[in-house]
C-alpha positions, 0 to 999 in steps of 0.5 A, spaced: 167 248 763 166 254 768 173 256 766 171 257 760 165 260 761 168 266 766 173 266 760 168 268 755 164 273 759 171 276 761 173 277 753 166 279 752 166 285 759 173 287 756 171 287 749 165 292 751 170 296 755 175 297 749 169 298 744 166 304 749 174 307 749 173 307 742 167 311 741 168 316 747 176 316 746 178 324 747 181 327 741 189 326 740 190 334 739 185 338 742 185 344 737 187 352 741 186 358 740 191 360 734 195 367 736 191 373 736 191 381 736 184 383 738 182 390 734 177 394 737 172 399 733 176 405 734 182 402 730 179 403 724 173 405 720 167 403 716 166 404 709 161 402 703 165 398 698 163 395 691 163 388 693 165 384 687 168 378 688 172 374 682 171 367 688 167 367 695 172 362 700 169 359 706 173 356 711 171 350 715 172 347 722 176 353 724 173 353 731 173 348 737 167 347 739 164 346 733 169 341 731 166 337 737 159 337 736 160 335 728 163 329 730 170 331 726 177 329 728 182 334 728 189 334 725 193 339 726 197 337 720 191 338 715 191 345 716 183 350 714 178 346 710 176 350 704 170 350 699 167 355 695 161 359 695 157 361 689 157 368 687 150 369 687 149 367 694 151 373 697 146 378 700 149 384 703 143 387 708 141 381 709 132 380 707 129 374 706 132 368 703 128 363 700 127 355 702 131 351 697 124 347 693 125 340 692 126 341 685 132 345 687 135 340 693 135 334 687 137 338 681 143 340 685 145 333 688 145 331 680 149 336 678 155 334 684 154 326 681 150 324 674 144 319 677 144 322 685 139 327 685 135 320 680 137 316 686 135 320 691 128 321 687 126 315 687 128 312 695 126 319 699 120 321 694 121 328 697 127 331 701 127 336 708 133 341 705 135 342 712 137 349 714 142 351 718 145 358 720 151 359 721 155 366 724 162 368 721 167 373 721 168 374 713 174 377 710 175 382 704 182 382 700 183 389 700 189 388 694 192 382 690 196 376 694 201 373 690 204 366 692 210 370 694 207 375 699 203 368 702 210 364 702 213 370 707 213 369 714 212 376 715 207 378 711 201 381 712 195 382 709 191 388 707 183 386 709 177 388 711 172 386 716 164 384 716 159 379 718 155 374 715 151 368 716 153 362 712 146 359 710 147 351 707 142 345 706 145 339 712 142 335 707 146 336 700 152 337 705 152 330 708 151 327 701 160 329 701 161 324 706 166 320 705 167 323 698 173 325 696 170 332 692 167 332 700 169 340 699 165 341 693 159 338 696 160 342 702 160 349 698 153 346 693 150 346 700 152 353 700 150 356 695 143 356 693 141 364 692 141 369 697 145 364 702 150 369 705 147 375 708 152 380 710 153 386 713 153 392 708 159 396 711 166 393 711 171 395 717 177 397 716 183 397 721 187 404 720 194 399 721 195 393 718 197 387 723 200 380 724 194 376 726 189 382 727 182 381 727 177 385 731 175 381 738 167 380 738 163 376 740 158 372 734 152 371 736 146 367 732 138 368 734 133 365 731 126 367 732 130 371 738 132 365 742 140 364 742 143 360 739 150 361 737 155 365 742 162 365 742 168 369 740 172 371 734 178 369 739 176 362 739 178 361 732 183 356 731 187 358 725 190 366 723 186 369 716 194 368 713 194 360 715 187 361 711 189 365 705 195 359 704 189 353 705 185 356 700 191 357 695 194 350 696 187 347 695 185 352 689 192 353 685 189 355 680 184 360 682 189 367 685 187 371 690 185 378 688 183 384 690 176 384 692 175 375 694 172 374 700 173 369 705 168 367 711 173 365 717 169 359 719 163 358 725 163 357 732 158 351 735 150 352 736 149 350 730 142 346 729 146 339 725 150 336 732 152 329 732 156 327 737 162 324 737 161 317 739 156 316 734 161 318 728 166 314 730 161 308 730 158 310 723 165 310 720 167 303 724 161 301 721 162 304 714 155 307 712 155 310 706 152 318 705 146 316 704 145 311 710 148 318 714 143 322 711 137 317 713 139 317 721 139 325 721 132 325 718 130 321 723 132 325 729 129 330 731 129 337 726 126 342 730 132 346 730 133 348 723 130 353 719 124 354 716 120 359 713 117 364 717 124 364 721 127 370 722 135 369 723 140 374 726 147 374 726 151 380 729 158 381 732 158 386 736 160 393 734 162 390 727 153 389 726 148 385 724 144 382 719 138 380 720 134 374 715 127 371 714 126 364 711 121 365 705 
């Protein structure tokens, strides 16, 4: 019988031990830094451009840090996430930017899936759209790209360069977990009007090379409290690695002079879970609206509200400021 017992409390001590392994385990592949050619300002210069995008791409998970404090695995193999931004989120000069209303959050969650924003009506009542901020390097196409061009190794683009804050409602992004149109929540969330304020001038180098991006430092305040600071360099992925994922996961949308890629966000953003919480939520397989409920019930004090004043900036490429209306 004692055998038994001490049995029992040793599966049970090396269950726990093998559970908590499981939750805190690090990362198979730790992602690095893709190769770089920083520019500096002197390398080019700035121009007033027409900004007329047929597609606005948005890049995700494109930096470390954030993968981490987003609770996301990393496969090397899988390449950039890419998702698509409406054409009337972009603000270039940046002003205010108005709070997604109640109406709004439904109605576009009923658009992604016929019922959701129904469901969502009746079990939340009233849904907080979470505002987040997040400070991106964005690329414009300075010429069409074909398919050819892309399948070159040595190729390089011809881009300018500008700041943007890729403003998104956490709430609706959520809503795409475990979803297999994941990435077409991700850019819904995206794209209510006015979410992308930029810069109002492109950069432009004066010689276009392989893996060149201008070296800043991209930082986020909110009400002038820090939130946001880290390099461009730290970017997982190389703008040709992007514009490959964008055409493998958009076959039928080329890319033309004047598309626009934001390259992703580094952390510091206000939704974080950590990663041992996403593990034990996916073992326990919650559905995206149980997901949405823990959010809600932690603490919000770091997403935006209206009366915020966000600037984005990366050094000498500028900066552009927002206030939340």
């Amino acid at each position: 019988m004692k055998i038994l017992f001490f049995d029992i409390v040793y599966l049970v001590a090396f269950g726990g031990l093998v559970f908590t392994w499981y939750l805190f385990r690090p990362l198979t592949r730790n992602p690095q830094p893709a190769p770089a050619v920083c520019l500096n300002e002197a390398d080019g210069e700035f121009k007033n451009m027409p900004l007329k995008p047929r597609h606005i791409f948005g890049i995700g998970l494109s930096y470390a840090q954030h993968i981490a404090e987003t609770a996301h695995e990393f496969d090397p193999q899988a390449g950039p996430a890419v998702f698509i931004k409406a054409k009337a989120t972009l603000k270039p000069g940046g002003g205010v930017v108005d709070f997604p209303s109640n109406q709004e959050i439904f109605a576009a969650a009923e658009s992604m899936s016929i019922g959701l924003g129904r469901g969502l009506t009746e079990k939340f009542g009233t849904l907080p759209p979470l505002v987040d901020y997040e400070a991106e390097l964005g690329i414009i196409l300075l010429t069409d790209i074909t398919d050819k061009q892309l399948a070159d190794g040595a190729f390089v683009p011809r881009l300018g360069f500008f700041i943007a804050n890729d403003v998104s409602s956490r709430s609706l992004q959520i809503l795409g977990e475990g979803m297999q149109n994941r990435l077409a929540y991700w850019g819904m969330s995206k794209s209510f009007a006015g979410f992308l304020p930029m810069t109002k001038k492109i950069w432009i180098p004066d010689e276009h090379r392989a893996n060149a991006i201008p070296c800043v430092t991209l930082q986020t305040r909110v009400n002038g409290e820090v939130r946001q600071n880290a390099s461009t360099a730290d970017m997982i992925y190389t703008p040709l690695q992007m514009l490959r994922a964008a055409r493998k996961t958009y076959p039928q949308l080329p890319l033309k002079q004047g598309d626009i890629f934001i390259m992703g966000t580094p952390g510091g953003i206000a939704l974080a879970t950590p990663r041992w919480k996403g593990r034990l939520a996916e073992l326990l397989r919650f559905s995206r609206v149980t997901k949405l409920k823990f959010v809600l019930k932690g603490d919000q004090s770091k997403f935006l509200k209206p009366g915020d004043t966000v600037s984005v900036s990366g050094g000498w490429l500028g900066e552009v400021q927002s206030t939340i209306r």
